[in-house]
LOMARKOL-458475 format. One record per residue (C-alpha): residue in three letters; x, y, z. Coordinates in steps of 0.5 Angstrom, whole numbers, plus 500, padded with zeros to 3 digits. Example, Ala and Ser with C-alpha at 12.3 -4.5 7.8 and 13.67 -1.06 7.14 Angstrom:
2
ALA525491516SER527498514
END
This chain:
482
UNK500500500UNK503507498UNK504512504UNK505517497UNK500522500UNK501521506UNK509523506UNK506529502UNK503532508UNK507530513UNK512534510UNK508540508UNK507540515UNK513541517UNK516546513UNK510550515UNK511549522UNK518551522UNK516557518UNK513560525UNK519563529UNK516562536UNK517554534UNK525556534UNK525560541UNK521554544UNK525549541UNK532552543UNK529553550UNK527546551UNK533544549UNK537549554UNK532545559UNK534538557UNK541541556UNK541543564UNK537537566UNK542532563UNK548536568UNK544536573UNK542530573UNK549527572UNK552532577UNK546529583UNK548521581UNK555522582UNK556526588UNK550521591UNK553515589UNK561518591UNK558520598UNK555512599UNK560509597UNK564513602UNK561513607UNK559506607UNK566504606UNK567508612UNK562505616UNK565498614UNK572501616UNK569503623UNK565496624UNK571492623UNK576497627UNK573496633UNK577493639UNK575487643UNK569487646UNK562484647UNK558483642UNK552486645UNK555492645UNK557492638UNK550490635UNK548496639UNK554499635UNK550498629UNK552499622UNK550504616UNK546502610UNK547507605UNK543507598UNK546508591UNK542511585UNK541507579UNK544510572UNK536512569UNK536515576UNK540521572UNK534522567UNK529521572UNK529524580UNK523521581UNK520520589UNK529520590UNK530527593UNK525527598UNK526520601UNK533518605UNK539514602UNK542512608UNK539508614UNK542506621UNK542500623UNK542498631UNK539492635UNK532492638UNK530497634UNK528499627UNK529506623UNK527509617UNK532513611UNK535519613UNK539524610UNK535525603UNK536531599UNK530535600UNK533535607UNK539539605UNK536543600UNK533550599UNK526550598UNK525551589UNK526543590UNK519542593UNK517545587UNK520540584UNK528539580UNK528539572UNK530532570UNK530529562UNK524525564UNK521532566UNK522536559UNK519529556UNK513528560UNK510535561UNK513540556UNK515536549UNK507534550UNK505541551UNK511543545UNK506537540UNK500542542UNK503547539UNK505544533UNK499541531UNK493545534UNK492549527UNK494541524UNK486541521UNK484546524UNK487552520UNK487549513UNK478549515UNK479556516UNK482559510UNK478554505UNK484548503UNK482542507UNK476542503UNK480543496UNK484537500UNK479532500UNK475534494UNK482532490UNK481525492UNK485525499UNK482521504UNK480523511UNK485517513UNK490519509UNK489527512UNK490525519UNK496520518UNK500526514UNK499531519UNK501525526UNK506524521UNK509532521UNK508533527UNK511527530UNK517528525UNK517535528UNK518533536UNK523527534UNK528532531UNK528534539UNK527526542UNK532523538UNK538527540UNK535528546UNK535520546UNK542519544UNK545523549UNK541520555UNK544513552UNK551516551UNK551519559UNK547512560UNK554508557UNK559512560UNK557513567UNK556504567UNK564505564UNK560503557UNK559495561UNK552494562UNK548488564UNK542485561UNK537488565UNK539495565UNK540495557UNK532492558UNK530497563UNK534503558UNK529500551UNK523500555UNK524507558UNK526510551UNK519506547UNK514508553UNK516515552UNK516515545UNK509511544UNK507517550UNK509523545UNK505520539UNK499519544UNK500527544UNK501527536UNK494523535UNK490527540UNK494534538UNK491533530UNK485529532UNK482537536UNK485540531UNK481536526UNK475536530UNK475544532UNK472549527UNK477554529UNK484554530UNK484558537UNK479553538UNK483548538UNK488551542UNK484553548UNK482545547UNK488542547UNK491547552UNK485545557UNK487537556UNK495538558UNK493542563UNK488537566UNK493531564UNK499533566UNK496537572UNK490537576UNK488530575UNK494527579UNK495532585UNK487530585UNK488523585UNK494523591UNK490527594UNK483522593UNK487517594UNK490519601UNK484521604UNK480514602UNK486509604UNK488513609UNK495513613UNK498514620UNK502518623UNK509516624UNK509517631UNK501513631UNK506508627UNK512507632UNK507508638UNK503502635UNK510497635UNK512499642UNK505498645UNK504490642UNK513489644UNK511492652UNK505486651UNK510481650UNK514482654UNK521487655UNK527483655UNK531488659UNK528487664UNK530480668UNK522480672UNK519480666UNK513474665UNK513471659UNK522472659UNK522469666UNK518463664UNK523462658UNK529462664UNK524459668UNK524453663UNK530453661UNK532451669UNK528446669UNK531443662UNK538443663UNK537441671UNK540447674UNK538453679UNK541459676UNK543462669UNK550462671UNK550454671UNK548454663UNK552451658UNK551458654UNK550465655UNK543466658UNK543473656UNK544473648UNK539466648UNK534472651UNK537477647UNK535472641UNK529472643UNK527478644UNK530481637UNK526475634UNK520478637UNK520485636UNK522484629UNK515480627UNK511485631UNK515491626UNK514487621UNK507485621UNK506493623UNK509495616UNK506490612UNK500493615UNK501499614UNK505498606UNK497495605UNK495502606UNK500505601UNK498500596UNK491502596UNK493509595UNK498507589UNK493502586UNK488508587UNK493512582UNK494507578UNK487505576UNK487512574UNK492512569UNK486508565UNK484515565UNK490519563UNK497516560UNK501521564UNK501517571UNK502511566UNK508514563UNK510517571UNK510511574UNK512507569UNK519512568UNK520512576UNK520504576UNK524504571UNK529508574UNK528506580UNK526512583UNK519509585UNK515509592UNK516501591UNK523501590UNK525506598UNK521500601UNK525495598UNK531498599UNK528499608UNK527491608UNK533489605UNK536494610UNK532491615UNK534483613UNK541486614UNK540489621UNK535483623UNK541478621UNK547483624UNK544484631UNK542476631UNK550474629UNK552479635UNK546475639UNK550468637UNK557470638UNK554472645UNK551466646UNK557463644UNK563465647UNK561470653UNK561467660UNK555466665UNK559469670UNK560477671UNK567479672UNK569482678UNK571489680UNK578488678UNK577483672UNK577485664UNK570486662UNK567480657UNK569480651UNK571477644UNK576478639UNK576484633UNK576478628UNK569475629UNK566483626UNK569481619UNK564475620UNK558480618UNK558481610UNK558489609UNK551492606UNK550492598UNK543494595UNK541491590UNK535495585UNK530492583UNK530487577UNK525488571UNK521482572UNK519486578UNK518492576UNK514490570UNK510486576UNK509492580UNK507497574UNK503492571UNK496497570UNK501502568UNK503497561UNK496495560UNK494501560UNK499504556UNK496498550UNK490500552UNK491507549UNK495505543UNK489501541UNK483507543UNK488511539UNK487507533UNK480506535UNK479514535UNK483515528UNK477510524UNK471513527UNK474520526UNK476519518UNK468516517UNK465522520UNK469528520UNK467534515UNK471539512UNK466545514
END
């Protein structure tokens, strides 16, 4: 089949769109934009990933540096888990500098990151930074508009669009000529824009790259490119159904200021007040209400711990702990660390059911606006998401959980029932036994579980391409040229 006609009016198109001055102005404005996006996301990546590298190799040092002494005391010593950003993390921020990078990690207690860059920075970054991702989701859409918003509309106005037709060129053949201008004419923006984003994507990986970052690299760039499509096709089907040219634009305008703006702060805000959360006091106050309820393993009158040494007695036929075979204080500590880690996480599971209701309320909108679809699907990739903080707190709390248990054995273990005396050494174990604990790494999430994650955001995504497509046949069969 030829696309002669077709290419024809894709091409006059764009000769006239770049007949229009404006076009350039905005065009080197973006550009700038992306330009600036691109140093200062290479510029947060780098230094984020330096200071946890830094850091978290200092904190290493510090564990393994520290002298002969009792485990006890150096699972309450504790640790660091420190966060770093993934490569597609310099293209898309995300929900990355509002939340922490780096977590304490200490016996009997659970903390949350700390240390996130909205912290440290001046208040513009509440408003939000200009990332790669930014440009492409919000401006190149309203860019499209721009373009194609007197598409149709302008030739009905000065008496073409009926010369067109009347000269055997179909409505269908119209309207894919004119998707193609105006496509022709935002990729001459995205493809270089694409080229640097793979070219910075190389280098900061030393141009060796895994299987699953060169995946989540391929999807991030077709997603964004099937959205602006999406933007061309709804760009000249307005234009098309409009009378007029301002029409047209005051319509087009009303769109991305309802897609890209009020329709997701009002879906946050909906959300938040359907499911919603507690406080992180109500929170932390719930988890030291139900510990108190089992019991508190400092303090040797506890029921439920007296009956555990109550037991203990009798089993291994002795009248006092010091007359145990292993250090009875560790056993208690074991399971004292056992059973305050359930209670938290039975209350996180609780609570990360909450903000599940909140992000599937958001996702479900994405059926209703490819934005969210395109955000979220940008942040999972990047690995920037809500989803991606939580997994990096359990896994910090696997490795506090397995640290604070090795103390507890190594105390169990190696250090005597008997309290020393007044002149004796204090009870101790050798330096070497700290090298026992693995040092920290996260590990991102891998695509499967992305795609897993944001499976509503993919299938909404067809979901449009096929609406879209639906749209362009009904719009070919019933539009007019007057």
């Amino acid at each position: 089949m030829s696309l002669h006609k077709e290419i024809l009016i894709a091409r006059h198109l764009k000769k006239a769109v770049f007949k229009n001055t404006a076009v350039y102005i905005i065009t080197i404005f973006i550009g700038i934009l992306l330009l600036y996006a691109a140093f200062s996301g290479w510029e947060n990546y780098s230094n984020q990933n330096q200071t946890s590298e830094k850091y978290q190799h200092e904190s290493r040092e510090d564990w393994l540096n520290n002298p002969d002494k009792n485990p006890h005391r150096m699972a309450h010593y504790g640790n660091f888990a420190f966060r770093k950003s993934t490569p597609l993390s310099v293209f898309e921020f995300g929900m990355e500098p509002f939340f922490g990078n780096a977590i304490f990690l200490e016996a009997h207690k659970q903390n949350s990151a700390n240390f996130s860059e909205a912290g440290f920075s001046n208040s513009m970054l509440r408003f939000g930074e200009i990332s790669i991702a930014m440009v492409l989701q919000l401006l190149l859409p309203l860019l499209i508009f721009f373009l194609g918003f007197n598409a149709v509309a302008a030739e009905r106005e000065n008496g073409t669009l009926k010369l067109l037709l009347s000269q055997g060129i179909s409505w269908k053949q119209l309207l894919t000529g004119k998707i193609v201008g105006v496509a022709s004419a935002i990729l001459l923006i995205f493809v270089p824009t694409i080229l640097v984003l793979v070219f910075l994507w190389l280098l900061l990986q030393d141009f060796t790259i895994s299987s699953d970052e060169t995946i989540k690299m391929v999807l991030f760039i077709l997603f964004h490119f099937i959205y602006l499509i999406f933007f061309c096709v709804i760009a000249v089907l307005v234009s098309a159904a409009s009378k007029t040219s301002k029409k047209a634009l005051i319509s087009l305008i009303g769109i991305w200021l309802v897609l890209t703006i009020i329709l997701p702060r009002t879906t946050q805000a909906i959300g938040a007040y359907l499911y919603e959360a507690p406080s992180k006091i109500q929170f932390n106050s719930a988890i030291e209400k139900d510990i108190l309820k089992q019991g508190d393993s400092h303090n040797p009158n506890d029921i439920h711990y007296k009956a555990i040494k109550d037991s203990l007695l009798r089993a291994y036929k002795v009248d006092s702990v010091q007359k145990l075979p292993f250090n009875y204080s560790g056993f208690i500590m074991t399971e004292g660390e056992k059973i305050s880690s359930r209670i938290y996480n039975e209350h996180l599971e609780e609570l990360l059911k909450v903000y599940d209701q909140q992000n599937s309320f958001s996702k479900a909108v994405s059926f209703l606006n490819p934005y969210i679809a395109i955000r979220n699907l940008s942040m999972g990739l990047s690995n920037t998401d809500y989803g991606s903080y939580i997994d990096f707190q359990k896994q910090a709390e696997i490795y506090r959980y397995t640290m604070a248990q090795k103390m507890n054995a190594l105390q169990v273990k190696y250090i005597s029932n008997k309290k020393p005396g007044p002149n004796d050494k204090p009870l101790s174990i050798s330096k070497e036994h700290w090298a026992d604990l693995e040092e920290f790494h996260y590990e991102p999430k891998e695509i499967p579980a992305i795609l897993k994650s944001e499976i509503l955001s993919v299938i909404s995504i067809f979901l449009w391409i096929i609406l879209l497509f639906a749209l362009l046949r009904i719009a070919a069969k019933n539009l007019k040229a007057l």
